[in-house]
N, CA, C and O atoms as CSV, one atom per row, in Angstrom:
chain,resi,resn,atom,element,x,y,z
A,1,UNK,N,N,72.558,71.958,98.468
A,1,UNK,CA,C,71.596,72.811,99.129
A,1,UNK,C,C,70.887,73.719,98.121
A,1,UNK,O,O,69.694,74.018,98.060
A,2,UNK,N,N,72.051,74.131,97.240
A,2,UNK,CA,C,71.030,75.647,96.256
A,2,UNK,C,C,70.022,74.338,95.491
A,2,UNK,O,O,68.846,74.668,95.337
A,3,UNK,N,N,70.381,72.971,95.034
A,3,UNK,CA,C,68.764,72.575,94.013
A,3,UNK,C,C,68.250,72.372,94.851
A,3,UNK,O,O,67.214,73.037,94.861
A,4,UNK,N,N,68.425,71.353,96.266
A,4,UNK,CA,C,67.062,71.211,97.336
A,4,UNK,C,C,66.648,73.144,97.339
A,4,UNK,O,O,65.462,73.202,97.016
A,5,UNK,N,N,66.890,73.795,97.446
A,5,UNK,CA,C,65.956,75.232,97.421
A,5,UNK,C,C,65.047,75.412,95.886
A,5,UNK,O,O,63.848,75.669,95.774
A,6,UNK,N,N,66.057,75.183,94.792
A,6,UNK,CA,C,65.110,75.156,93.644
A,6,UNK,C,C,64.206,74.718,93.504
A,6,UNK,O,O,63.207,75.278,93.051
A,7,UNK,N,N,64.337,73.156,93.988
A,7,UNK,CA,C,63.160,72.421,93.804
A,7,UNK,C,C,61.867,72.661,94.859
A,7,UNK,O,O,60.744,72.290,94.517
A,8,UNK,N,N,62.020,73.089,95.726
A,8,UNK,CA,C,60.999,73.805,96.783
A,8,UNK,C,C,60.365,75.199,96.174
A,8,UNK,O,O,59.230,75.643,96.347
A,9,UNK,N,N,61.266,75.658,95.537
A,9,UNK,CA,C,60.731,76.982,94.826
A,9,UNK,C,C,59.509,76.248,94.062
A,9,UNK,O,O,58.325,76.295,94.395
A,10,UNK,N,N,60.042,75.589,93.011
A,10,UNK,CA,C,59.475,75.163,91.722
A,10,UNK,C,C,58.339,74.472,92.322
A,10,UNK,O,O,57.358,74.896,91.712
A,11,UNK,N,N,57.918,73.533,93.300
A,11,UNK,CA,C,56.993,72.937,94.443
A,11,UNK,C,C,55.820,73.942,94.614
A,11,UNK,O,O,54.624,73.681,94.489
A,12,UNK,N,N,56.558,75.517,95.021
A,12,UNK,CA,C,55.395,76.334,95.359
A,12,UNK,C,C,54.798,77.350,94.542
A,12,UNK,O,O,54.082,78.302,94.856
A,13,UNK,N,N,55.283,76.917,93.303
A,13,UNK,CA,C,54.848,78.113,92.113
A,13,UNK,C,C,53.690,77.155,91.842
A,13,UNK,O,O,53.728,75.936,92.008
A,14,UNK,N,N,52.708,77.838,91.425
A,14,UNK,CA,C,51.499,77.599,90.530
A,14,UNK,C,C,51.460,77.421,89.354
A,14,UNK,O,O,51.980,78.250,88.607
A,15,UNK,N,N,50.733,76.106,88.774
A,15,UNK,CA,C,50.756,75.897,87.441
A,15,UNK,C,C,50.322,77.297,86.554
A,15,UNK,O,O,49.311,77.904,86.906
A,16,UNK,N,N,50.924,77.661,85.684
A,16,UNK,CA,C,49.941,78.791,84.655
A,16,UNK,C,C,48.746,78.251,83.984
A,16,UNK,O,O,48.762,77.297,83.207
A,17,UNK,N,N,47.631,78.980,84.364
A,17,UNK,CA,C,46.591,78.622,83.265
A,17,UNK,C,C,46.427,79.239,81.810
A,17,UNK,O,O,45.925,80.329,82.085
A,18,UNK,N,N,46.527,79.205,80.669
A,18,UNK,CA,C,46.462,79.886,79.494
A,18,UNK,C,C,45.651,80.223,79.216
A,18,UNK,O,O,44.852,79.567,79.884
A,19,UNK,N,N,45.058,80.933,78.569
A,19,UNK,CA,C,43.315,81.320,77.753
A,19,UNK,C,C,43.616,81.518,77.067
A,19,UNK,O,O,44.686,82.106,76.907
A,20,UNK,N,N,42.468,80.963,75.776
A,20,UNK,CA,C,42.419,80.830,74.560
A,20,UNK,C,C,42.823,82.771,74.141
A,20,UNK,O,O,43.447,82.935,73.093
A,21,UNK,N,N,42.544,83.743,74.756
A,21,UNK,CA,C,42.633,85.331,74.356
A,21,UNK,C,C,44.118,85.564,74.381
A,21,UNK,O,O,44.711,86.337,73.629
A,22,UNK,N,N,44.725,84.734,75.430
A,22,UNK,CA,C,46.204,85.179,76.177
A,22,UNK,C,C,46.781,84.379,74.799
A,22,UNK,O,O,47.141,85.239,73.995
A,23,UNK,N,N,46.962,83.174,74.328
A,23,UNK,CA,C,46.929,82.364,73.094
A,23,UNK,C,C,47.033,83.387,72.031
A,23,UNK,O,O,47.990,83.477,71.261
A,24,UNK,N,N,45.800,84.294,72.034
A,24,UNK,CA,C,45.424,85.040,70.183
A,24,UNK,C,C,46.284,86.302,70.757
A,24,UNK,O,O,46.442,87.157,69.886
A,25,UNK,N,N,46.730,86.545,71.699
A,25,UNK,CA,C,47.881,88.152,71.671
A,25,UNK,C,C,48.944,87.775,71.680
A,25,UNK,O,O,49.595,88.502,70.929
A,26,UNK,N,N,49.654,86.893,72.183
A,26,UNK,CA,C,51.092,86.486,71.560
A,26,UNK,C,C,51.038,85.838,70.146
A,26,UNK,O,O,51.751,86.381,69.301
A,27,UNK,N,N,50.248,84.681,69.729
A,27,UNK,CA,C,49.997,84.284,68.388
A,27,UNK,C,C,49.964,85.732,67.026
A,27,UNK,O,O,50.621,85.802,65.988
A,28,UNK,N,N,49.024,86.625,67.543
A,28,UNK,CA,C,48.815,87.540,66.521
A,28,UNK,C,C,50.119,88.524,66.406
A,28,UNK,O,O,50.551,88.981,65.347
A,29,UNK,N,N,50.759,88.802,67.959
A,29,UNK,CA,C,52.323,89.690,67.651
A,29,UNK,C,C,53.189,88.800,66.971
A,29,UNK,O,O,54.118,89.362,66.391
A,30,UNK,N,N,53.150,87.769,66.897
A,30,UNK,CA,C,54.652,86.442,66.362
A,30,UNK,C,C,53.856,86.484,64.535
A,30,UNK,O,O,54.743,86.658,63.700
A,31,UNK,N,N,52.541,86.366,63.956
A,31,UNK,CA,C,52.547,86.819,62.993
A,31,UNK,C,C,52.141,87.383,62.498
A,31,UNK,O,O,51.359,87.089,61.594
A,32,UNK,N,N,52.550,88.773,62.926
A,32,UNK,CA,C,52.134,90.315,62.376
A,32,UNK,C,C,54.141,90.053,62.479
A,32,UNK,O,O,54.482,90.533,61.398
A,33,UNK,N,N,54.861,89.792,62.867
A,33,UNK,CA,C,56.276,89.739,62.558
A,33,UNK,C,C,56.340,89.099,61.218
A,33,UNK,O,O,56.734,89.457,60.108
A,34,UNK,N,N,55.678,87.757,61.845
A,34,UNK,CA,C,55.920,87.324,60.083
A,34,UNK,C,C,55.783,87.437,58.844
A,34,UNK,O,O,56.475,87.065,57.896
A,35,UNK,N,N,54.698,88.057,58.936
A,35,UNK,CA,C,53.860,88.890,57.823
A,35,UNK,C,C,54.360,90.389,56.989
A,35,UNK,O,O,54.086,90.819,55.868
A,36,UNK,N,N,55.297,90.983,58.217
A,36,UNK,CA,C,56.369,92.122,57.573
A,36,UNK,C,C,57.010,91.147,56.575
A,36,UNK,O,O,56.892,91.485,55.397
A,37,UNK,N,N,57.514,90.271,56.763
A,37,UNK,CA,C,58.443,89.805,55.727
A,37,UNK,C,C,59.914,89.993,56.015
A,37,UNK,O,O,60.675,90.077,55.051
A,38,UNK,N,N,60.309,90.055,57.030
A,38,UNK,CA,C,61.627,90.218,58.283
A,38,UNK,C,C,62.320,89.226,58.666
A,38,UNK,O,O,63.517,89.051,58.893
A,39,UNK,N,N,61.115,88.402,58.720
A,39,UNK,CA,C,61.850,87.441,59.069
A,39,UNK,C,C,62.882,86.260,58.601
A,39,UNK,O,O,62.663,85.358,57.792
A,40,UNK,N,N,63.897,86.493,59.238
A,40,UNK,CA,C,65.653,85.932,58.152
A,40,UNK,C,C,66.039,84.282,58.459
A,40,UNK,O,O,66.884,83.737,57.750
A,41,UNK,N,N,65.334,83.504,59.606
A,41,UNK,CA,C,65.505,82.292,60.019
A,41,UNK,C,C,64.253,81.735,60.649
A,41,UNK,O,O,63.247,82.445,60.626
A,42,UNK,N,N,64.199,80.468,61.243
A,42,UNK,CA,C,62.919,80.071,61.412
A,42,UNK,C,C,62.755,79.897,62.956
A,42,UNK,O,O,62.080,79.052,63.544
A,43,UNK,N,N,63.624,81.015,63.535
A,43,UNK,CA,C,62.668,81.347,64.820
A,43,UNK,C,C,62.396,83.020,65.126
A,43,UNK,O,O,62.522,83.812,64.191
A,44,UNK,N,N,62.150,83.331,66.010
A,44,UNK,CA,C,61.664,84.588,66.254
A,44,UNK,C,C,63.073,85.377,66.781
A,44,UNK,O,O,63.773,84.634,67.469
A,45,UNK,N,N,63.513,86.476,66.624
A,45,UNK,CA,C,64.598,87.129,67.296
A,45,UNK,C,C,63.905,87.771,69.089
A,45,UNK,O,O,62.751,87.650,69.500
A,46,UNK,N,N,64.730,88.224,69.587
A,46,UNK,CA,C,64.425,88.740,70.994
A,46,UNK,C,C,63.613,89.623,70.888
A,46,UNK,O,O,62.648,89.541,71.648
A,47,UNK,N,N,63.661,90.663,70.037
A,47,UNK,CA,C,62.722,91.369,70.387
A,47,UNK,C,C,61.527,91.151,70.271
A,47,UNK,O,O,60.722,91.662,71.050
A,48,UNK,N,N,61.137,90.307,69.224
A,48,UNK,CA,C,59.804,90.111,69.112
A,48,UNK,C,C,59.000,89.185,70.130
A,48,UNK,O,O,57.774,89.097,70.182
A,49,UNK,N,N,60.035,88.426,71.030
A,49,UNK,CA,C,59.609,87.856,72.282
A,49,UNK,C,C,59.026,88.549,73.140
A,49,UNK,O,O,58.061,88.321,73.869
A,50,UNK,N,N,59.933,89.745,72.948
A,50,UNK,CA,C,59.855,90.965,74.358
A,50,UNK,C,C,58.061,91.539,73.962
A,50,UNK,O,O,57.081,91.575,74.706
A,51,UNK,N,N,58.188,91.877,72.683
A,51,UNK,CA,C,57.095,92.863,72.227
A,51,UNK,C,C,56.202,91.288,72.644
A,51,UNK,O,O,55.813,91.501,73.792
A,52,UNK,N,N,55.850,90.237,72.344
A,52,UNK,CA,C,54.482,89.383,72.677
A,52,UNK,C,C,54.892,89.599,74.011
A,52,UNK,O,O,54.077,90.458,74.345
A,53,UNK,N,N,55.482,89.434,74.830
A,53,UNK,CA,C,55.206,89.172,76.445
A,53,UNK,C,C,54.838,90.294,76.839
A,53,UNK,O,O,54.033,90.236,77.768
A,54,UNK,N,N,55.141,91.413,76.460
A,54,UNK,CA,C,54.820,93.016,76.800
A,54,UNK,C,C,53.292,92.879,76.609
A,54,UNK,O,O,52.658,92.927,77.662
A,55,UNK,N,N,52.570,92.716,75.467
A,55,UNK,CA,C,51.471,92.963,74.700
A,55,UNK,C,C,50.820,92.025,75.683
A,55,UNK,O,O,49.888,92.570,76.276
A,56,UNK,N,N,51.014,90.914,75.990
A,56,UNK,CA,C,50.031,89.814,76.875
A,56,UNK,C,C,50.136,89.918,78.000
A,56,UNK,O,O,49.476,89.174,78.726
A,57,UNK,N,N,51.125,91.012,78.617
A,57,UNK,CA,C,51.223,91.288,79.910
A,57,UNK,C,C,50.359,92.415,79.778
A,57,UNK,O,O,49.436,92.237,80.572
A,58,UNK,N,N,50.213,93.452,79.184
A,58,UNK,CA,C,49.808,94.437,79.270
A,58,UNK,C,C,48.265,94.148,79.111
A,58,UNK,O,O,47.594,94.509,80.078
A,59,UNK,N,N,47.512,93.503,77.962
A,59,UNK,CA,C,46.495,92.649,77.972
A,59,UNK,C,C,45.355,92.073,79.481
A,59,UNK,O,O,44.181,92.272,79.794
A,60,UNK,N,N,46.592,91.251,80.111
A,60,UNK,CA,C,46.457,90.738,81.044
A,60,UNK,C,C,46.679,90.885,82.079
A,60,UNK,O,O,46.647,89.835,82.720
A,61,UNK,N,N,47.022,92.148,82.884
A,61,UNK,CA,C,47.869,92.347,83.853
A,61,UNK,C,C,47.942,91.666,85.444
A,61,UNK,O,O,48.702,91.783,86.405
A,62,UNK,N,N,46.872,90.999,85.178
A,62,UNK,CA,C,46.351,90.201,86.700
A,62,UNK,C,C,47.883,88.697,86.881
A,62,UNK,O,O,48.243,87.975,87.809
A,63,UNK,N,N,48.334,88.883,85.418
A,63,UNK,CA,C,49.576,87.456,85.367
A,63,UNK,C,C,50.413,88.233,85.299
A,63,UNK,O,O,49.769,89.268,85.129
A,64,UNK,N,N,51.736,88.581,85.310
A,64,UNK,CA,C,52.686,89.086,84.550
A,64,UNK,C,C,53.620,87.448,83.977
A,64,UNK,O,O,53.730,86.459,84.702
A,65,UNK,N,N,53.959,87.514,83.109
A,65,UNK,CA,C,54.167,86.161,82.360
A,65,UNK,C,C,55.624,86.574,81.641
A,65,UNK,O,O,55.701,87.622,81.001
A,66,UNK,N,N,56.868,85.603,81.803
A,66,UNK,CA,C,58.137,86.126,81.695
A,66,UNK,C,C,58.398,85.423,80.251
A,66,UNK,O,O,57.959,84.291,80.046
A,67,UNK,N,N,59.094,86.099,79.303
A,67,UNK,CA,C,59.587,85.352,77.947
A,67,UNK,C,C,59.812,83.951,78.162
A,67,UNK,O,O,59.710,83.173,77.213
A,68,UNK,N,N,60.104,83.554,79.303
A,68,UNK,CA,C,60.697,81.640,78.568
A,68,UNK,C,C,58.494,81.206,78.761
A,68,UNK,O,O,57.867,80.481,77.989
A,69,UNK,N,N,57.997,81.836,79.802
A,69,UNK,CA,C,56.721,81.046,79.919
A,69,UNK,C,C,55.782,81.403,78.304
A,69,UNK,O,O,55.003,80.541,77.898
A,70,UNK,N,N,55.944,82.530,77.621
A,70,UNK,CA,C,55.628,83.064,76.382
A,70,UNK,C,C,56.170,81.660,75.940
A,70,UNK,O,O,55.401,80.702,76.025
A,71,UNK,N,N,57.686,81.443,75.386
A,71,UNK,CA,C,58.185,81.019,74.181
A,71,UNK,C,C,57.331,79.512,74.689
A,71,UNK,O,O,56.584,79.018,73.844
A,72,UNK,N,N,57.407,79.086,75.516
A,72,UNK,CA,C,57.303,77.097,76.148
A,72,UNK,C,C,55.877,77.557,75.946
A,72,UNK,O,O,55.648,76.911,74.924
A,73,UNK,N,N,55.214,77.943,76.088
A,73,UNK,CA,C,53.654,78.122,75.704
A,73,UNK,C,C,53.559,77.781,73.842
A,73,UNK,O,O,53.035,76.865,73.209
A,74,UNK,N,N,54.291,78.936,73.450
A,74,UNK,CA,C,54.491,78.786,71.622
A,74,UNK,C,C,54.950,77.328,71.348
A,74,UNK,O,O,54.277,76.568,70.652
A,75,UNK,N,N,55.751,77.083,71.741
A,75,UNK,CA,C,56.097,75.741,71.760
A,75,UNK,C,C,55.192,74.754,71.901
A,75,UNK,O,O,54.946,73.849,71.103
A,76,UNK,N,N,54.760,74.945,72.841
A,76,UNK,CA,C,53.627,73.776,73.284
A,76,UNK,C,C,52.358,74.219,72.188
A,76,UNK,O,O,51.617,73.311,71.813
A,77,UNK,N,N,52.184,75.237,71.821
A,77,UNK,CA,C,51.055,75.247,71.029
A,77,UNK,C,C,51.288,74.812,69.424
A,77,UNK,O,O,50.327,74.397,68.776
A,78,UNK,N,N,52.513,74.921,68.870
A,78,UNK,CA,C,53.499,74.049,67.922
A,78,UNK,C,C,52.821,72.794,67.930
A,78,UNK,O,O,51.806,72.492,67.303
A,79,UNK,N,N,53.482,72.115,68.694
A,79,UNK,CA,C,54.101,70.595,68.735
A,79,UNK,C,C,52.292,70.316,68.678
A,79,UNK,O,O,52.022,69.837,67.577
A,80,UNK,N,N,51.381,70.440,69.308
A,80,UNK,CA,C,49.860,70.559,69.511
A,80,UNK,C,C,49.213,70.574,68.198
A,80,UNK,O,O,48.466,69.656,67.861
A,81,UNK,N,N,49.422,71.397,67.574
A,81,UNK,CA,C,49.232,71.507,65.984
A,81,UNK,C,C,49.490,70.937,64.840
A,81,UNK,O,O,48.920,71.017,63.752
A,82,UNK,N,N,51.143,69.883,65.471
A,82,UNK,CA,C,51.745,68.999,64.326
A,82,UNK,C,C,50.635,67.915,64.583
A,82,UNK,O,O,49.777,67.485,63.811
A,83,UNK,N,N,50.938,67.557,66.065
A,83,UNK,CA,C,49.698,66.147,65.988
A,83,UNK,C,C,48.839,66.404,65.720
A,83,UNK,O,O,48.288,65.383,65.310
A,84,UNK,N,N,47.991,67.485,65.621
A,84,UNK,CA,C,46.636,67.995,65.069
A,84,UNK,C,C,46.910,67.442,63.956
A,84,UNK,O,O,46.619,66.253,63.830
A,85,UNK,N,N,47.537,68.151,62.862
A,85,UNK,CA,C,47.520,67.710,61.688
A,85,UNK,C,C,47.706,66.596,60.808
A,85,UNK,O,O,47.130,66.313,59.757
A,86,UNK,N,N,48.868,65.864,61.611
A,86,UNK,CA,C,48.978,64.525,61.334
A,86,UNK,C,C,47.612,63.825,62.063
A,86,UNK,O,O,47.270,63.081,61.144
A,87,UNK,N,N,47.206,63.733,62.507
A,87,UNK,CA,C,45.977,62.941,63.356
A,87,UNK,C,C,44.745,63.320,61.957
A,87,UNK,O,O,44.339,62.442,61.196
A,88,UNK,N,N,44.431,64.409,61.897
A,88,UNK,CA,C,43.397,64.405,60.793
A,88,UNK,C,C,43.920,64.093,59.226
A,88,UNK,O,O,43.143,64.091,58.271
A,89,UNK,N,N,45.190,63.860,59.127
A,89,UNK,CA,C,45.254,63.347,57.697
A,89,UNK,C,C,45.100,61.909,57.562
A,89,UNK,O,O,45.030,61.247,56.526
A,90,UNK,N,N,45.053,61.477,58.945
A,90,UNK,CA,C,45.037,59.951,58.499
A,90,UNK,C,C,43.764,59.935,58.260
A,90,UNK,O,O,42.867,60.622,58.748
A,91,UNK,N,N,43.716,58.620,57.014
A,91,UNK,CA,C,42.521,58.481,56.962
A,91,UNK,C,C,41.241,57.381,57.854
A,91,UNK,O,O,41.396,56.341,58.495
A,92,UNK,N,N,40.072,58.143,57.540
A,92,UNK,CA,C,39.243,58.614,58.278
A,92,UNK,C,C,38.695,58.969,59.355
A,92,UNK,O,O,37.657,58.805,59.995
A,93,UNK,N,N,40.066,59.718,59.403
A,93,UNK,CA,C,39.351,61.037,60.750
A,93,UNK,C,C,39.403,62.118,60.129
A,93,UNK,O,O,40.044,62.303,59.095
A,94,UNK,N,N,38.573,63.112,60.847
A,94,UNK,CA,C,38.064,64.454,60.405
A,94,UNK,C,C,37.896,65.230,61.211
A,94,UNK,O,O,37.406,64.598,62.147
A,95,UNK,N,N,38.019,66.671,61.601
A,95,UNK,CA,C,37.692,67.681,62.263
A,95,UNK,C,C,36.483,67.797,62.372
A,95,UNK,O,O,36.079,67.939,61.218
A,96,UNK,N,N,35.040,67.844,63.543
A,96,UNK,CA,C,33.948,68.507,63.295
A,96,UNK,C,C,34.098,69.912,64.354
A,96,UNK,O,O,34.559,70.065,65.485
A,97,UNK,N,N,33.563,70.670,63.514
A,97,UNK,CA,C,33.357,72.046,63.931
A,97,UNK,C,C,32.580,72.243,64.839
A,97,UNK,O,O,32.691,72.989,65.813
A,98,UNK,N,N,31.656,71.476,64.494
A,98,UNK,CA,C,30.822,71.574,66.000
A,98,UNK,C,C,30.729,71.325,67.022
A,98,UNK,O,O,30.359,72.049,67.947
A,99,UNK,N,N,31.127,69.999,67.041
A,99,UNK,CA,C,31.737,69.326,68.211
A,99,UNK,C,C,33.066,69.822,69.084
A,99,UNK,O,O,33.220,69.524,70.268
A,100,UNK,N,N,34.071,70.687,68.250
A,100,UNK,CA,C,35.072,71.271,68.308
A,100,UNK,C,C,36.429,70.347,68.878
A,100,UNK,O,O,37.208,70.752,69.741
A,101,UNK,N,N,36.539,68.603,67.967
A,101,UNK,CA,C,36.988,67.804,68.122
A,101,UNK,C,C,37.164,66.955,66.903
A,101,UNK,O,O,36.352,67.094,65.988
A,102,UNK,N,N,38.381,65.874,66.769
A,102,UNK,CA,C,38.952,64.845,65.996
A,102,UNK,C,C,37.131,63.779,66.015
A,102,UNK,O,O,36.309,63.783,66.931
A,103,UNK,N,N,37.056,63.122,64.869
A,103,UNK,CA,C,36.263,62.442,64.986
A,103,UNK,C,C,36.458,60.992,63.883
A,103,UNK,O,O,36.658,60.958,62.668
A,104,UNK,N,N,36.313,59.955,64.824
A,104,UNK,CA,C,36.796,58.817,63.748
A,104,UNK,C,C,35.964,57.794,64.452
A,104,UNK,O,O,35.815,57.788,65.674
A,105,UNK,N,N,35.445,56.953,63.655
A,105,UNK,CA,C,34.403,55.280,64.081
A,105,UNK,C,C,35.722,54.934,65.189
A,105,UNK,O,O,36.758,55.573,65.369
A,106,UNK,N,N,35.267,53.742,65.799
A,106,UNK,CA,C,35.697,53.418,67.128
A,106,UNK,C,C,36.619,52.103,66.858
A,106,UNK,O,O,37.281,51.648,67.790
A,107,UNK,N,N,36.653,51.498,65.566
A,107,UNK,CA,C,37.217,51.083,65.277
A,107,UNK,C,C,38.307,51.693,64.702
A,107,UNK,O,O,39.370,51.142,64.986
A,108,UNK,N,N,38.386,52.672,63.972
A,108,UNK,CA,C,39.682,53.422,63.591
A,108,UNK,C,C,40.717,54.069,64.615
A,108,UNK,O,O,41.945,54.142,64.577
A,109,UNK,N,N,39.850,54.478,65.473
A,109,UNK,CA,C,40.522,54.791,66.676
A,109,UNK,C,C,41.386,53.539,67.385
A,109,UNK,O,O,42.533,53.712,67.797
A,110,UNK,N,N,40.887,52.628,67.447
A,110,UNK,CA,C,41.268,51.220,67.804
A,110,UNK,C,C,42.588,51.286,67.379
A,110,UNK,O,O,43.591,51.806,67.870
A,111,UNK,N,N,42.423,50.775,66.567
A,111,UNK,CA,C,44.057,50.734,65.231
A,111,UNK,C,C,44.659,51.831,64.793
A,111,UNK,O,O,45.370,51.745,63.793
A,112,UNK,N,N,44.475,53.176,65.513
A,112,UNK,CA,C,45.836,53.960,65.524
A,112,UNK,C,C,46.376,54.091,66.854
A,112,UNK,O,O,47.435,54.672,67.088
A,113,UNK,N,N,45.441,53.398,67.967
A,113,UNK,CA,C,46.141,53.929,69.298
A,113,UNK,C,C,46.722,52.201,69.325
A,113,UNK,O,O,46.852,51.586,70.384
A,114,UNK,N,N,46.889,51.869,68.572
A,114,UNK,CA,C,47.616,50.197,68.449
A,114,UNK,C,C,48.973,50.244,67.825
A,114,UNK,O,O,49.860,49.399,67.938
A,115,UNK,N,N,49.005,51.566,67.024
A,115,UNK,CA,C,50.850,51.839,66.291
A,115,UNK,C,C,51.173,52.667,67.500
A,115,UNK,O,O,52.291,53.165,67.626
C-alpha cells in the first residue's frame, strides 16, 4: 500500500522546468566554492548544497526547489557536457555559435549515430 501511494504521489507532481538563470545561480555558488580553493574531494560537501538551493530559491521564489532536485539537475547538467565534449572532438563536428548547436555534413552524422 505505502509504494501504490508513492507512486500516485510521484504521478501528481509536476515535471520541473529549469532556466537557463536558475542553471547560472547554482552553477556560479558550486564555483565560487571551487575557486576558494576548499575544496578537499571531488564532490561538493552539504553545505554548499544548502547555500546553492538557498541562493536559487531565494532568486526564484515562485519554485522552492529541494537539494536532491539542485544536485540531479548538477548532475544532469554534468553528464550533458561530457557528451558535449566528446561529440565535438570527434572529428568533423564543430560548435557554431550562432546557430547555438553541434554541426557536422550529413554524412558524418550518418556514421556516428551507426557506432
Amino acid at each position: 500500500m505505502l509504494i501504490k501511494k508513492m507512486n500516485n504521489k510521484r504521478l501528481r507532481q509536476k515535471k520541473l522546468a529549469w532556466s537557463k538563470p536558475a542553471d547560472l545561480v547554482v552553477l556560479a555558488e558550486l564555483l565560487a566554492y571551487h575557486r576558494r580553493g576548499t575544496r578537499r574531494t571531488t564532490t561538493f560537501p552539504a553545505s554548499v548544497w544548502i547555500t546553492a538551493t538557498e541562493k536559487v530559491n531565494k532568486v526564484f521564489p515562485n519554485r522552492l526547489l529541494s537539494i536532491k532536485q539542485v544536485k540531479t539537475r548538477c548532475n544532469w547538467l554534468r553528464f550533458s557536457w561530457v557528451g558535449f565534449t566528446a561529440l565535438v572532438k570527434e572529428k568533423g563536428f564543430h560548435w557554431d555559435r550562432e546557430a547555438g548547436t553541434v554541426i557536422a555534413e550529413d554524412s558524418i552524422w550518418e556514421r556516428y549515430l551507426e557506432v
